[in-house]
Every structure is written in structure tokens, then in C-alpha cells.
N, C-alpha and C positions, 0 to 999 in steps of 0.2 A: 473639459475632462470627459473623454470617452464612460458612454454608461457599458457597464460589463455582467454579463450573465454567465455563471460558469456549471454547465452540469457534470463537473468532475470534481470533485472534494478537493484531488489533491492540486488542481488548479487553483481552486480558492485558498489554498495554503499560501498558494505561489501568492496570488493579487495582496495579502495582507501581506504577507511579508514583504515585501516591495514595496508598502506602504500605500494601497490603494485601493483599502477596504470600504472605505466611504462610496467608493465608486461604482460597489458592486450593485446591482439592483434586483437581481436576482440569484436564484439556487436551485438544486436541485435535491431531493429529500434525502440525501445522504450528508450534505456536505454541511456538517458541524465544528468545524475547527476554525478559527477559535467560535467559541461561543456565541458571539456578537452575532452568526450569521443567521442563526437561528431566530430571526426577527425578519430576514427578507421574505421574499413569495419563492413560494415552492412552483418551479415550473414543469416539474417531472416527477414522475412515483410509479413504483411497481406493479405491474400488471396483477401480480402474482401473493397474495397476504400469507406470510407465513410468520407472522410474531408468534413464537412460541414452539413452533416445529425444530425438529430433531436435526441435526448435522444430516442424516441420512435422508429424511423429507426432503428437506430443502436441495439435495444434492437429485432427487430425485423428480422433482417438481421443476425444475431449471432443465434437466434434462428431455424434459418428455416437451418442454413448451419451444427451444430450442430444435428441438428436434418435427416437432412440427412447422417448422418456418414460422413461429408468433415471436412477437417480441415480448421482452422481460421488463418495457418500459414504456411507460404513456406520458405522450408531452402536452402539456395544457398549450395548444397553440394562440388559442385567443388572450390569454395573459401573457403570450412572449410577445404576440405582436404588440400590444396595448404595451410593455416595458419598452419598447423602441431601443433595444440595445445596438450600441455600435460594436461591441467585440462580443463572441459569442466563442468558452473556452470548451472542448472537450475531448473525447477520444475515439478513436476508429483499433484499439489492438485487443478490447476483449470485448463481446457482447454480453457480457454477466455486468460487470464494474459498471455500465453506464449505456444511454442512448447510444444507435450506432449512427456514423454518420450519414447513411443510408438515412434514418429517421430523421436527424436533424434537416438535413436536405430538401428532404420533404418537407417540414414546417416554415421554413424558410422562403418557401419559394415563392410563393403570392405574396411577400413583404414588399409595400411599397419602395420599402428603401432597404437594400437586403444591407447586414452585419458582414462585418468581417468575424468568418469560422477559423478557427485555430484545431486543428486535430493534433492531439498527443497523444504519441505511442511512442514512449519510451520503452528500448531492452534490455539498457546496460544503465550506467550513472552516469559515463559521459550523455548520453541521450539525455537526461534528466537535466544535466546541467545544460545542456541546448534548449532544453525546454523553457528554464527558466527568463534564459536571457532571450528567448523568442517572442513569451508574453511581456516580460517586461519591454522588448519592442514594439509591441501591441498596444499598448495601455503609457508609452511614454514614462518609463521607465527602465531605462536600457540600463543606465548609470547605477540605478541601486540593483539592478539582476547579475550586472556584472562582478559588483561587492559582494554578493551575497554567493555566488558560486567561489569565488576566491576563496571568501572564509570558510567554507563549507570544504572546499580542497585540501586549506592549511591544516584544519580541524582531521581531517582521515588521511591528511600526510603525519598528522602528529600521533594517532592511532598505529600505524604501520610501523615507523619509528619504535614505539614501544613495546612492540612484538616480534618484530626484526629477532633473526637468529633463535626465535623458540621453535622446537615442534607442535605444527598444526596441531590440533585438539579436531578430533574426530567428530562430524556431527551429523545427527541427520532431523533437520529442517521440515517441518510437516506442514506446508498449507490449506491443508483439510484434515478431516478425519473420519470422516463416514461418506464415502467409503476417504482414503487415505489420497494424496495428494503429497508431490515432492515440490520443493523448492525451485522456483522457474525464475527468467528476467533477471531484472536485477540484484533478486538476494543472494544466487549463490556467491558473485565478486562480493558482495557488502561481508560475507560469512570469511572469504579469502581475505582480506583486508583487516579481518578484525584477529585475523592469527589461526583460521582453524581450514576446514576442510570437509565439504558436503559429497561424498562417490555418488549420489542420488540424484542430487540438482543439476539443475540445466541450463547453465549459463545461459541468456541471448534468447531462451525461449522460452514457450511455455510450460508450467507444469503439467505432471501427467499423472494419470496412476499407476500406483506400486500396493507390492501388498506387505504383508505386515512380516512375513517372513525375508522381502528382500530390508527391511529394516534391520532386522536380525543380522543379518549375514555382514553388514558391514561393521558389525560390532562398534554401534557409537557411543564415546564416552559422555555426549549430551545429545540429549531430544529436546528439541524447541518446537513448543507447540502455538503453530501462529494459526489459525483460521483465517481465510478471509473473509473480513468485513466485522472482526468481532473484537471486541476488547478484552481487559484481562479476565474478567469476573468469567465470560462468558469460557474464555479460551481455558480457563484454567478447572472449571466445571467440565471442559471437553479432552482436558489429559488428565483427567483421575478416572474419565473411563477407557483410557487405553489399555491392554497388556502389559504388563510390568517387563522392563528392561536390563537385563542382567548384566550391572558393572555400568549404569549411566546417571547421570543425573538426569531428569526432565524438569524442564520450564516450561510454564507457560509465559507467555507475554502478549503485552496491546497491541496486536495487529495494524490494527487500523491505523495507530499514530506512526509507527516506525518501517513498517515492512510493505503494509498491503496498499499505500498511497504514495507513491514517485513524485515528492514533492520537495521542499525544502528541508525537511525532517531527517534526510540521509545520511546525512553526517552525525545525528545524533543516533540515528540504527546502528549506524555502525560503532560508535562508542557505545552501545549497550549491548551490542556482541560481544566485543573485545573486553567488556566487565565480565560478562557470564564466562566467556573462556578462559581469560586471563585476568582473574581479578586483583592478585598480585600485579600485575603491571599495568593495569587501565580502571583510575578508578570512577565511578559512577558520578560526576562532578554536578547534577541536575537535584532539584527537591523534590519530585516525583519519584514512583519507585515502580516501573513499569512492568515487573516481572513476579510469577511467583516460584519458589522452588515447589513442583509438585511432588517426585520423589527423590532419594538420597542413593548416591553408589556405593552399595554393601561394600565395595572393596574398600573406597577412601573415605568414607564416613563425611564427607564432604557435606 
């Protein structure tokens, strides 16, 4: 059994789900899903301490340290050599999310016995599902990566089905919010798929900033407030201090399980899209309840 270290969260989604969580040996200090993994060795952590700073800190703090050529991530190299990992899982498409491969490279490199590195940079869902089945070729599990994007297909072919023939639902998707952030990569197709329609997001790429009046202007009948890297408690504390939205609902929802990690979880973002917009026709089938309504649309009392 290949030993597996993954510093991308939502690769470690991928190795459990694939059944090959035993085989992890390490993590990186983001990556808590499921819970079990929260017992390995942390081989990376942020340069940068901001427990407790502001949307706008932290948006501020990434900026000025990026922008000086430092990195936002320290790798313990002496604990990854000492793991002797043979697959080593992570990403090269955003330097905030995780190590970049530039860093990984480097700790690598005096390895008597170097790992095989996997770089994920998903932009769409088809990507995501190449992902899957890339590591599950990694770690000798092709067989169950390939089930698992199946089902994951059939599950947001059965969503699309259900939406089929309605008018989109207006939205606009917030992946920040101090300063504000639109919907990039893969969410706005997850947002299309689940029956509705982002004019802000940007398919295939990255998000950018917008300001609060091009929110306005598209008159959206839902605001989903996702921050990245934040869960709901946090994200929903971060849309009751937006500007109120004239004729929308706002949500907040758990970023981190559904939107902000390109992992196996895709197909259930996108059934909890297609609840929040079409809840008559997609109903929320899970016993978690990953969202909150922050405000109501004066028009539908909804």
C-alpha cells in the first residue's frame, strides 16, 4: 500500500473516499474532512496567524505577503522526509489554497527516494472528475475513482433533469467579502447546472473583484455568501454584515465542504444549489443542513 501525504484538503476528501484513508500518513493543517484525519502529522501551516482577524485583514495580510514574493505556507521538511511518503497529493492553480509546487519541489528534492507529486488544478468539474480518477491511479484505486465520478455524474445528471425547462434564478455568488470577490472555476457551471445563473462569475477561471454596486446592478434574486475557507457559522456572521439587497434572498453556506474544495463533494454542491434555488423541485435529501437564510425578499416573503 503506497503511504500518501496530501497537502490539499480536498485531495484528502478524494483518498477517503476511494477508500484509502488508512493510508494517509500525513496532512496538511487545513485538511479536516472527515474528522479521522485530524490525528495525522501536520506537515504544513501558515506562514501568516490570523485566528480571529477580519475578512478584510486577512484579505489584506495575503496580499501585501504575496505581493512581496514570501510564501503564505511553511513545510516541516524534516517530518515529510522522516514520513517517507510514496505519493505526495497537491496543487499548483492557487497560492492562497495551499503549498505551491515551486515549495513542494524544493522540499523534495534531497529525498533519498523522491514521491511521486500529483499537482491538482482543477477549472471546471470535468477537471475534477480527472482528478479523481488520476489519484485514484496513484494510490491503486482506479476502480473505485471511476465509480465514484459515475455516481457523482448520475447524481448532477438527476439534478439538471429536475430543473430542466425552468427559468434560471438570478444569483450572485460571493467568494469573499472584504473586500468582495465573485464566483471563479468551477462554481459558476455547479450554479448553471443547479438551474440558475451568475452574470458575475467566471467560469474556467479565477475569481476577481467586483464592487458592491456591480452586485446591484444585476439585480439578484439570491446572494450566496461562500467565503473561502470558512464554514457556515463563520460565513453567515460575514453576510449579516453586507448591505441589504433589494428583492433577494441571502444565504449563507459551508464553503469549505461544498464550493471552496474540488473534491468528491461536487455533486452534493450542486444538490444544495439547486435546493436553495429550486426548492420545489430539488429536495435537500442529506441530515446536515448546510445553509442559513440570512435575509428574506420583501417582494416574496420567501
Amino acid at each position: 500500500m503506497p503511504r500518501i501525504v496530501s497537502f490539499l484538503p480536498a485531495a484528502t476528501e478524494m483518498v477517503h473516499a476511494l477508500g484509502a484513508g488508512d493510508e494517509m500518513v500525513g496532512r496538511s493543517h487545513e485538511c479536516d474532512y472527515p474528522p479521522s484525519v485530524k490525528a495525522l502529522p501536520v506537515v504544513s501551516r501558515p506562514t501568516i496567524q490570523l485566528d480571529g482577524a477580519s475578512a478584510e485583514a486577512i484579505d489584506r495580510a495575503v496580499t501585501e505577503r504575496l505581493g512581496s514574493g514570501e510564501t503564505l505556507y511553511a513545510i516541516d521538511e524534516v517530518l515529510l522526509r522522516d514520513l517517507q511518503p510514496d505519493v505526495i497529493l497537491t496543487q499548483n492553480l492557487c497560492r492562497v489554497c495551499a503549498p505551491s509546487g515551486d515549495e513542494l519541489t524544493r522540499a523534495v528534492r534531497k529525498f533519498a527516494v523522491r514521491p511521486e507529486v500529483i499537482f491538482l488544478t482543477p477549472r471546471n468539474i470535468a477537471e475534477i472528475e480527472e482528478n479523481i480518477v488520476t489519484v485514484g491511479r496513484a494510490i491503486g484505486r482506479e476502480n473505485e475513482a471511476t465509480a465514484l465520478v459515475r455516481s457523482n455524474q448520475e447524481r448532477i445528471a438527476a439534478v439538471r433533469a429536475a430543473v430542466r425547462g425552468l427559468t434560471p434564478r438570478r444569483v450572485a455568488f460571493l467568494e469573499w467579502t472584504q473586500p468582495l470577490f465573485c464566483a471563479g472555476h468551477w462554481v459558476p457551471e455547479m450554479i448553471s447546472l443547479a438551474g440558475g445563473e451568475d452574470p458575475l462569475g467566471r467560469a474556467g477561471e479565477d475569481s476577481v473583484r467586483v464592487e458592491w454596486s456591480d452586485v446591484l446592478e444585476q439585480s439578484p434574486e439570491i446572494v450566496i455568501v461562500s467565503p473561502c475557507g470558512y464554514r457556515l457559522e463563520e460565513s453567515a456572521t460575514l453576510a449579516k454584515q453586507l448591505p441589504p439587497v433589494p428583492d433577494a434572498i441571502v444565504y449563507a453556506v459551508d464553503a469549505n465542504s461544498y464550493f471552496a474544495r474540488p473534491g468528491p463533494r461536487v455533486a452534493e454542491g450542486v444538490e444544495l444549489l439547486a435546493h436553495l434555488l429550486h426548492p420545489d423541485r430539488v429536495a435537500w435529501m442529506h441530515p446536515s443542513r448546510p445553509w442559513e437564510m440570512v435575509s428574506q425578499s420583501r417582494r416574496s416573503g420567501a
